[in-house]
N, C-alpha and C positions, 0 to 999 in steps of 0.2 A: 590889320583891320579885323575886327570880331565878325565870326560871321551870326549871322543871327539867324534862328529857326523859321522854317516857312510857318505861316498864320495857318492852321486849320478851320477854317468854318466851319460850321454847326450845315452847312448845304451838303458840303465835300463827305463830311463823317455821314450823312444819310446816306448821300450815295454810294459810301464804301458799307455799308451796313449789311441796304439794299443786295448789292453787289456778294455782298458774302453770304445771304441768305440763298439769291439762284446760283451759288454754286453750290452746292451742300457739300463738308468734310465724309459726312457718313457714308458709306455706300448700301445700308440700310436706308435712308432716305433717298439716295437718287436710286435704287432700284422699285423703291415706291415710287417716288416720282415719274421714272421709266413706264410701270404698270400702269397708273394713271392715264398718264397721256397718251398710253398706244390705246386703250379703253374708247378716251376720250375722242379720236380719229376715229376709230370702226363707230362706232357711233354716231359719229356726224357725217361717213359714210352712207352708213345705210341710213340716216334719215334721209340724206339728199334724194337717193335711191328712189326711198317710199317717195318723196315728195314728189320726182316728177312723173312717177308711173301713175299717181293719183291723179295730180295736172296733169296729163294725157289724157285723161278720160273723160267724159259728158256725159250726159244724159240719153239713155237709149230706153227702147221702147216706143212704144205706140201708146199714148194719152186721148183716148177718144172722149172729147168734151165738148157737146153739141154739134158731134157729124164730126169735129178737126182732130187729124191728127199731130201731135206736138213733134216739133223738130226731132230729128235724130243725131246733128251731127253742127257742133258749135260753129263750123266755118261754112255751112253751105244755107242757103237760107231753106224758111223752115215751108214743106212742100204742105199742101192742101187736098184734102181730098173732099171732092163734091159727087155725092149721093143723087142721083138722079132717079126720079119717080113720081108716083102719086103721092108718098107723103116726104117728098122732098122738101129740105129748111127755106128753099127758096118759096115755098108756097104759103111759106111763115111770112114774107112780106118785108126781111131784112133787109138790107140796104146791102153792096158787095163790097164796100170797105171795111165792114165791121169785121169781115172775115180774116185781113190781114190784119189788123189790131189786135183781136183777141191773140193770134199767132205770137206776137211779135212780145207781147205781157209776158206770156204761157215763156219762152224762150227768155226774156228778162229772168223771171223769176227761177227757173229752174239754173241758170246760171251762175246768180245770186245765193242759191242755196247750195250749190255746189262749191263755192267760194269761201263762204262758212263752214261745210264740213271739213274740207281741205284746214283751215284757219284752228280749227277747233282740234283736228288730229295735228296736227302741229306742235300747238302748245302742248297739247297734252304730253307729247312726245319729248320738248326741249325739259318738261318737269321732272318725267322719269328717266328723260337723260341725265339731269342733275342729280336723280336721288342715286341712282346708280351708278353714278362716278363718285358719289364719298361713298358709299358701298366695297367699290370696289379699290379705291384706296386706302381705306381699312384691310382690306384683305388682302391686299400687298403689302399694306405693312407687317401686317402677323404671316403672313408669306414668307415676306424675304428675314425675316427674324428667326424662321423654322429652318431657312436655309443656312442663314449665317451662322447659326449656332454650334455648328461644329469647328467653323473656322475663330470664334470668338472662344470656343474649348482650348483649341490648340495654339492659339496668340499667349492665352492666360498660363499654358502650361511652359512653351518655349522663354515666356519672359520671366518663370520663376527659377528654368535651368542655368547654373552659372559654373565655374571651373568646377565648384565642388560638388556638384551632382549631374556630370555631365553623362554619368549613367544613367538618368532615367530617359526614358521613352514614352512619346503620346499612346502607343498602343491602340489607334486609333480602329474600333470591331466595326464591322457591316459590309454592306454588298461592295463588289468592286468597283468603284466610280473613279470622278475624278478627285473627289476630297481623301479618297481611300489612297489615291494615288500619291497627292499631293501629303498626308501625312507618312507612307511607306517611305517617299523621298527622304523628308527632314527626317524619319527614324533613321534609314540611311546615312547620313550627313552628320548624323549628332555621333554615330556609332564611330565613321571617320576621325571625328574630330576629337571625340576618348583617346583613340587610337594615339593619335599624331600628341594630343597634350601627357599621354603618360612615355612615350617614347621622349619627348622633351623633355619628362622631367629628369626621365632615366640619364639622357644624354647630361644635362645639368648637372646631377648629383654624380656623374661616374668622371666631368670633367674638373669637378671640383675636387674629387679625391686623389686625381691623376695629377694635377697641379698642388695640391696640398702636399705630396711627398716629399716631392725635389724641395719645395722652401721649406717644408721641417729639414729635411738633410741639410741643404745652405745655411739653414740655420745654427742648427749644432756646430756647423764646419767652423763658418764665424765665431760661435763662443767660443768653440775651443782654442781658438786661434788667440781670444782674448786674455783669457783664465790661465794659457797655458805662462807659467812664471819664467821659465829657461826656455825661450823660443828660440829655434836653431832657421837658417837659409831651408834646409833641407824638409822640418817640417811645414814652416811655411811653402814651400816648393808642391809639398805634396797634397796640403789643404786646397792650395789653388789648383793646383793639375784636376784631383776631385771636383773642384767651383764649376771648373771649366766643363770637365765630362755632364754634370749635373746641366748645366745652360746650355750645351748643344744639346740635349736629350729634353731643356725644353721648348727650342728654338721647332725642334723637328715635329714636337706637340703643339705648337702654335701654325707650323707650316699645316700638319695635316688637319688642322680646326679649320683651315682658311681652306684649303681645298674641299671640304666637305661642304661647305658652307655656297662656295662659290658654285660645286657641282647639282647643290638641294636648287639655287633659286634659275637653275635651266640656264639654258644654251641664249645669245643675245645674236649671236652673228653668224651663223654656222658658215664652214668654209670646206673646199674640196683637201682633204687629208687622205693620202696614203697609210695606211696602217703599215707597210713590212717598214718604210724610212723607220717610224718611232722608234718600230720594234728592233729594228739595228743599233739603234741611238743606246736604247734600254740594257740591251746585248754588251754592246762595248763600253756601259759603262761600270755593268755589276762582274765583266766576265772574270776582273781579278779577285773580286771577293770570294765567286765560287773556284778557281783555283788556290784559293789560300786555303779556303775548307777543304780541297779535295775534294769536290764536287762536279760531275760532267755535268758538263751542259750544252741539251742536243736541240740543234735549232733547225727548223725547216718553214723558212719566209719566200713568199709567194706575192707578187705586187695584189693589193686590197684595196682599194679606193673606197673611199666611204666620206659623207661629208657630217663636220662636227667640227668640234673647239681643240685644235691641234695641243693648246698645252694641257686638257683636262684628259683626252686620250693620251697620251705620251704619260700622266700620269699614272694613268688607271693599266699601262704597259710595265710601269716600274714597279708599281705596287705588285702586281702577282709576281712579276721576277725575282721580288723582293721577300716576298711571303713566301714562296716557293724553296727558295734558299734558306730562308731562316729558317724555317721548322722543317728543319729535315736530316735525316739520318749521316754516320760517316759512310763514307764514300756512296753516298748515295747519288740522284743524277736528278736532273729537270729537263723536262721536253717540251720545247716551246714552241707549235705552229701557228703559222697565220698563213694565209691567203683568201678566196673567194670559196661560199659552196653556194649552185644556187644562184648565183648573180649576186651576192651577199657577203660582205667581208667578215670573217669571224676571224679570230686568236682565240686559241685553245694552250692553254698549260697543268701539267700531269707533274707532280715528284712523287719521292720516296718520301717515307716520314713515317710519323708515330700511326698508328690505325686510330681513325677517326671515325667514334659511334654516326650512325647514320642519322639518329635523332638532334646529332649535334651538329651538323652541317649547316644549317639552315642560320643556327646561332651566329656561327662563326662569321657571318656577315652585318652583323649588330654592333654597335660602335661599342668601344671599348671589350671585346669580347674577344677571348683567349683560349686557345682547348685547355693547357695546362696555365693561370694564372701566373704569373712572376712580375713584380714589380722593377727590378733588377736586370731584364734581362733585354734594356734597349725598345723596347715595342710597346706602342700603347694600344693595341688591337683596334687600329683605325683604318690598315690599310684594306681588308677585305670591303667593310663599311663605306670606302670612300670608293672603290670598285663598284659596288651596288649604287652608290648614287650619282655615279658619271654613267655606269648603264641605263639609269633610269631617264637622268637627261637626255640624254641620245635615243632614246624610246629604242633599245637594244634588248635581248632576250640572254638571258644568263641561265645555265643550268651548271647547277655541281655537285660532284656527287662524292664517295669515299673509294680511293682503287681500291685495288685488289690487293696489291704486296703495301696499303698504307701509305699513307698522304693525301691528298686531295687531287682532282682531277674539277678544273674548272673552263668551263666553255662559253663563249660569249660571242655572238651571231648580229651582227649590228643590221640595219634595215636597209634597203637597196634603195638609195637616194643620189648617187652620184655615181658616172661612167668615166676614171679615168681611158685617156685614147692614147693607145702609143709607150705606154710603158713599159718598158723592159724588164723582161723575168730577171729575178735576183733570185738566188739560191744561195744559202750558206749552207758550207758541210758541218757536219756531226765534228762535235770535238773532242779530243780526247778524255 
């Protein structure tokens, strides 16, 4: 069955019209509006005001018109005074009612004129009420135009910023306010956000070259496999062992994109983690790597409680273990502590290694970044990178710095959020 549109009236569309007009989009108009009507209130204040301090009032004084004096006071009636003497009015012959009539005129009429002035300041009052509310609605509107116009500055400049000028700034000069404040912000924010899109693009362009390798390699590997005219078991054998080494090495480049990734967009469920367990986990499972290099590796674990994403720390445990071992000298050693300082779970790891410029430290936590570059040599310089961004997650404090005999010395202090109770000290010895 078709459904059919409801009928609009020509009543309905006034009254949405209407409707759209008391609300106004602008806030140039409703801050007119605002100015207006509070205008309009004090003003009808203070006329009520005048109004009834003027109605309170009456006619005062003393009116002596033939010996009588005129009322003084609209609710009591109006008193007489009689002159007694030789040439007293009564010897004039008048009659003694004429005496309260005249009173009683004399009080008509001064009431009647009092009723009119009131009448007459009134009006006069609702006219210059009126002139002076389009007066002063005028003047809220060149008001609030003088005030908006800085914020109608910085709308027109933020809307013309786009990826490819996200260097410019409002720059916005004058005293410290709130618009001064309100522009510092978004300068602020825009600066951020430079930051974060040239760091993206970096990451982009450095994951496209890291993945560009392997498939030129796989690629060649293949043709030659094709082209070659006398293909033997043995060189196919050894194109594929290559294939193979090539797709773990980008298996291990897709694993640390996905932990990077997963560690940028924060923590979902944090839970009570032990750091020495990971750090045991981490321990036994690189220890044969570094006995194949002839590498000591000196461990000193301490129960740490701390709470977080148990596989993103267990990570960020492997990675320096890992980093530690790879860039490092023969017979060189790695010292790996963790426990509490502080009421604060920290892991600390120190190797031997190449000496690392001090201005270069800071790099080394940059994705894709290498002290010595090699494409070849297993690492795509993402594990420090993914260290930094599971510290960050875990709003943890990282310092590192360069030893003394070479290598790196990196410290990592997580925030005192969780009290395991009852854990038993675990200590491992130093090993050979």
């Amino acid at each position: 069955m078709p459904v059919r549109p409801f009928p609009l009236s020509a009543d309905f569309l006034d009254r949405a019209r209407v409707a759209a007009l008391l609300k106004p989009r602008k806030v140039r108009m409703r801050l007119t509006l605002l100015y207006g009507a509070l205008f309009i209130v004090s003003g009808v204040v203070l006329l009520t005001i005048t109004y009834l301090l003027v109605a309170g009032t009456t006619t005062s004084g003393l009116v002596l018109i033939d010996g009588f004096r005129a009322p003084t006071d609209s609710d009591r009636p109006p008193q007489i005074s009689r002159y007694i003497g030789e040439d007293s009015p009564d010897t004039l012959g008048r009659r003694p009612g004429a005496v309260d009539e005249q009173a009683q005129a004399l009080r008509e009429q001064a009431l009647h004129t009092h009723q009119e002035m009131i009448d007459n300041l009134m009006f006069n009052a609702v006219i210059a009420l009126a002139i002076t509310t389009l007066i002063s609605i005028w003047l809220g509107w060149v008001v609030a135009g003088r005030v908006l116009r800085p914020l109608r500055s910085m709308t027109t400049t933020i809307q013309r910023i786009t990826a490819r000028n996200v260097h410019e700034r409002l720059a916005v000069e004058g005293p410290s306010d709130e618009l001064k404040d309100l522009a510092d912000t978004v300068d602020g924010l825009l600066g951020r956000l430079e930051t974060a899109i040239d760091s993206h693009k970096r990451f982009v362009a450095n994951a496209a070259h890291e993945l560009r390798t392997p498939l030129t390699m796989e690629h060649a590997l293949l043709e030659e496999s094709l082209i070659d005219r006398d293909p033997t078991v043995d060189t196919f054998r050894m194109n594929f062992e290559r294939l193979l080494t090539i797709s773990k090495q980008q298996g291990r480049l897709l694993e640390a994109l996905f932990f990077l990734s997963t560690s940028e967009r924060g923590l979902d469920r944090p839970e009570p983690v032990d750091l020495a367990d990971l750090a045991e986990e981490a321990v036994c499972a690189l220890r044969p790597a570094a006995d194949k290099r002839g590498l000591r590796l000196d461990t000193r674990i301490a129960p740490a409680p701390l709470e977080g994403d148990p596989v993103l720390v267990g990570r960020l445990v492997a990675n320096l273990l890992d980093n530690a071992l790879s860039y490092n000298v023969q017979d060189g050693h790695v010292d790996l502590t963790v426990g509490t300082r502080d009421g604060s779970a920290f892991i600390t790891a120190a190797n031997t290694g190449q000496r690392v410029p001090d201005d270069e430290v800071d790099r080394l936590f940059h994705p894709f970044q290498r002290l010595n570059r090699s494409a070849d040599d297993g690492h795509h310089g993402l594990g420090l990178s993914i260290v930094r961004s599971i510290v960050d997650a875990h709003g943890a404090e990282l310092t590192a710095h360069a030893g003394a005999d070479g290598g790196l010395v990196v410290d990592i202090v997580f925030p005192e959020r969780y009290q395991l109770v009852g854990t038993p000290a675990k200590m491992a010895g130093n090993s050979p």
